[in-house]
C-alpha positions, 0 to 999 in steps of 0.5 A, a space after each residue: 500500500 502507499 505510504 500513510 503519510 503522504 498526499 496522492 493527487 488524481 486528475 482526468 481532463 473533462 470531456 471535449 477538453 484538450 490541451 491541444 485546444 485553443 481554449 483551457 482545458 479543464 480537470 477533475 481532481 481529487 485528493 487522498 490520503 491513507 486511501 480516502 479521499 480529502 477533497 473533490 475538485 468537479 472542475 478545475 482549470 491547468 493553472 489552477 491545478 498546478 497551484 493547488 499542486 504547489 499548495 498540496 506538494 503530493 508524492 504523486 499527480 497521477 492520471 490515466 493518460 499524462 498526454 491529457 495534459 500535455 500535448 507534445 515533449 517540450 511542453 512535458 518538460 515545461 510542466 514538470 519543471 512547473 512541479 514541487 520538487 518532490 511530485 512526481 507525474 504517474 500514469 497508472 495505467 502503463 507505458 504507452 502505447 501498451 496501456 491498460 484501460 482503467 476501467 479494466 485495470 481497476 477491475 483487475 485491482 478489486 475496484 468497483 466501477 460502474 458502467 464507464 467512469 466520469 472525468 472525476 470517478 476516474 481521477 479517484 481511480 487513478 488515485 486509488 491505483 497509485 496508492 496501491 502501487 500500480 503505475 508507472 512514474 515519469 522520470 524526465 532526463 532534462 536536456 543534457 550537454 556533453 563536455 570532453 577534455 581531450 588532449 590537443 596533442 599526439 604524444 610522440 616518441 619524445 626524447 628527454 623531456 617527453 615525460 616532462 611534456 606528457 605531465 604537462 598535458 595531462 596536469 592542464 587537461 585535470 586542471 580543466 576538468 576540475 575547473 568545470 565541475 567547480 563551475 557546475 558545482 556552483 551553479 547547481 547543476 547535476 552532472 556525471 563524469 568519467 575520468 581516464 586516469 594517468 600517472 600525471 593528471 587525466 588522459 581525458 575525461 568526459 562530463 554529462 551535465 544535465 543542463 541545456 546547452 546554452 546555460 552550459 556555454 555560459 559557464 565553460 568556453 569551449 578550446 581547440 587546439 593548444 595542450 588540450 580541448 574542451 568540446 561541447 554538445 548537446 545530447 537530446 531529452 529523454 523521458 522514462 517511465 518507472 515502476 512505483 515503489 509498491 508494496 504486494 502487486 498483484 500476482 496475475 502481473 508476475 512482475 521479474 526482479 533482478 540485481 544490477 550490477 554496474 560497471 560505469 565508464 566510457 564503455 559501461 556495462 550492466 549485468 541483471 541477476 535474477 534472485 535465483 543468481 542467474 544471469 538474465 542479461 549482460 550487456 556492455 555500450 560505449 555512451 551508456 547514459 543513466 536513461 539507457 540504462 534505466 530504460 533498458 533494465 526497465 524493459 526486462 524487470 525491477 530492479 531490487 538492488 544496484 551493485 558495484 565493483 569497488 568499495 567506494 561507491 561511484 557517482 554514476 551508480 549511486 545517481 541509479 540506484 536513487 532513481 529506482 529506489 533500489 539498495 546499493 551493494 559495494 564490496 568492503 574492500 576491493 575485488 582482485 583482477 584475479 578473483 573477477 577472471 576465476 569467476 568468469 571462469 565459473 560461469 563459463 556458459 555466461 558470454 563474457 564480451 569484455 573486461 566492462 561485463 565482466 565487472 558488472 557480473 563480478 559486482 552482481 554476483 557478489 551482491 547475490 553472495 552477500 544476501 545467498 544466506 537469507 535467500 537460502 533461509 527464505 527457500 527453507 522456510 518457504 518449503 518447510 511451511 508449504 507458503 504458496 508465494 512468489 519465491 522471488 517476489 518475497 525476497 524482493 519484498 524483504 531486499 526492500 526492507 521488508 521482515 520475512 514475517 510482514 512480505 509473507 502476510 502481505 503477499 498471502 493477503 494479497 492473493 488471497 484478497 476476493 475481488 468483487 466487481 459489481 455487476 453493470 445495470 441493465 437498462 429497464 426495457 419495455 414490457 413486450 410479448 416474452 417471445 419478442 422480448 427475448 429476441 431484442 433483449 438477444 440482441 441488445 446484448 450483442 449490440 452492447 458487446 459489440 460496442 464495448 469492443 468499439 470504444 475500448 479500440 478507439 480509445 487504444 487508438 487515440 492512446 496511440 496517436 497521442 503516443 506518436 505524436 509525442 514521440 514526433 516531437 521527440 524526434 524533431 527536437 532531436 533533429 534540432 540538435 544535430 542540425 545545430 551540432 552540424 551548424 558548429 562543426 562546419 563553422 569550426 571547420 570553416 575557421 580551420 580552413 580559414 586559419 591554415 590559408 593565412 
């Protein structure tokens, strides 16, 4: 169940509303706690459910359709930024375009609904869901910007002074890059970093900064040629839909949980462990941003724990271990080359592709290790009293913080819970001869059948236009950066071609 001490806020647009449309669109609202409802808003405008948004600062704003909202990215991004720093937009209903109507999905819940919902029936269902934990929360990767300093010189053979000058490069190249973080530091700005380490300084690095890259620019020039460079450019939005933290789900989702081990760099790669300490999947990419990352892992399960390789936890893993609320695991002292390659060895039928992979594997074996006895202390216990539960969703529940005693109950009460769906009113029909009021009453029934099936079509349909055109908007923003990625490479290029004709 939710968290008693929050507030959750569910809306729904009214009908012949759009936030595509000339006039405001309107909302029904309402707001829970503990599971009841505080408060009910019939109709409200945008400006006036972002105040009240602001007013009540709730853990969720939640709906069954966020493009009710919002038409398109950019306006995405502008009313998330509008939000309390702590509410996070949910739709319960799913990632699009693979959503669940919410008259099903309640259904599914043991939610009572008659006939198709209101505008504010539906905002109490949404609440109602996300309370329960169903649905997924919008996680939105501002714009980011990539800054690297590199080297502006090849290192020849050299003579002498060859060390002398490779400590000088590498010293400005660190001295750069710390230069900048002090700048993003200052200015508050999140960012991750991946360093290449030398014996002088840093061979280079590469900084994500998770601001535009005009705000970026402001702060950090950019410098070609000399002892080393600065380049600068911009990376595209990104939005991501994540899981609610949730208590007991229900049984018929047969939701899959893994343990994520991370080996962050230039290159970094990902292992997910099942809670049965296999190897569900092992993969390794050059740029692997958080939002890959995340969307990745997300299209195969939860996340229940985050692990790394090394004592001290890095930034890049801790950030991802936050965003999907998981436990980070880190080993109390370093793990020898020698240790990582016999455990490759031991799962020789794990194709290992590099020494990234095999860091990340390293990292979640060792995390499953770390919790083996009380995995093993859930199987017996499990066996010896016979508990007809989800093995794995059970030592999900109990990595979350969970006693062995409270996940088993909850996920007893929670199979075990009837679901009571009232049945839908039938019109009254006027009294005939038996013989023909059978005959239309026959054919009523398919008649309403048929059309159920037509209105859960077009609304799957207009989910999926809404969904399209998001993601239109999407790309066209991403093509707006390369052509101003190109617009700056052809001017440097021009200026190269200028200066070497001088």
């Amino acid at each position: 169940m939710g968290d008693d001490s929050v507030f959750i806020m569910g809306f729904d647009i009214l009908p012949s509303k759009s936030p595509r449309s000339k006039t405001a669109p309107k909302f029904a609202c309402v707001i829970m706690r503990n599971g009841t409802i505080l408060s009910e808003y019939p109709e409200i405008s945008r400006t006036n459910l972002l105040k009240l948004t602001r007013e009540i600062s709730p853990k969720w704003l939640c709906t069954d359709n966020i493009f009710e909202i919002v038409p398109d990215s950019k306006s995405l991004f502008k009313f998330v930024e509008k939000l309390p720093h702590e509410t996070r937009l949910v739709q319960v209903t799913g990632v699009p375009p693979r959503q669940v109507a919410l008259k099903r999905l309640a259904k599914r819940h043991g939610l009572s609904v008659r006939g198709k919902p209101n505008p504010l029936e539906s905002a109490r269902l949404a609440a109602h869901l996300a309370w329960l934990g169903v649905g997924h929360s919008l996680e939105c990767f501002g714009e980011q910007t990539e800054i690297k300093v590199t080297r502006g010189r090849k290192m020849g053979k050299g003579g002498q002074s060859a060390n002398r000058y490779r400590r000088k490069i590498h010293s400005e190249v660190q001295q750069m890059t710390r230069f900048i973080e002090s700048q993003l530091k200052t200015a508050s700005i999140e960012y991750d970093i991946d360093i290449r380490h030398s014996d002088f300084g840093y061979a280079s690095s590469r900084i994500v900064a998770y601001a535009p890259l005009p705000v970026i620019t402001r702060l950090v020039e950019r410098k070609r040629g000399g002892d080393f460079n600065v380049i600068i450019a911009p990376v595209r939005k990104r939005t991501e839909f994540v899981p609610l933290e949730s208590g007991p789900v229900s049984t018929q989702l047969q939701p899959r949980f893994f343990i994520l081990g991370i080996d962050p760099g230039t290159t970094a790669a990902i292992c997910l462990l099942s809670l049965d300490g296999r190897v569900h999947l092992l993969k390794s990419k050059k740029s692997f941003t958080r939002a890959d990352i995340i969307r990745l892992v997300y299209e195969h399960g939860i996340p229940v724990m985050v692990a790394t390789d090394v004592p001290r936890i890095p930034h890049f893993v801790e950030k991802i271990g936050k965003t999907v609320n998981a436990k980070i695991y880190a080993p109390s002292r370093p793990i020898p080359v020698a240790d990582k390659q016999e455990l490759a060895r031991e799962l020789s039928g794990v194709r290992i592709r590099n020494a990234h992979e095999r860091d990340a594997l390293t990292a979640a074996v060792y995390a499953y290790r770390s919790m083996l006895p009380k995995f093993q202390q859930i199987e017996h216990k499990v066996r010896e009293e016979q508990i007809a539960v989800d093995r794995s969703h059970l030592k999900a529940l109990i990595l979350k913080g969970m006693s062995m005693n409270e996940a088993i109950s909850s996920l007893i009460q929670e199979e075990s819970e009837p679901i009571d769906i009232e049945p839908e009113p039938d019109d009254p029909e006027e009294e005939l001869t038996q013989e023909r009021f059978d005959a239309i009453r026959s054919k009523l029934d398919a008649l309403r059948a048929e059309n159920r099936l037509f209105e859960d079509r077009v609304e799957d349909l207009e989910r999926l236009v809404e969904f399209l055109r998001f993601r239109e908007s999407e790309l066209t923003y991403s093509l707006d950066i390369v052509a101003q990625k190109n617009h700056w490479n052809i001017k440097r290029d021009r200026e190269v071609v200028k200066k070497q004709s001088e």
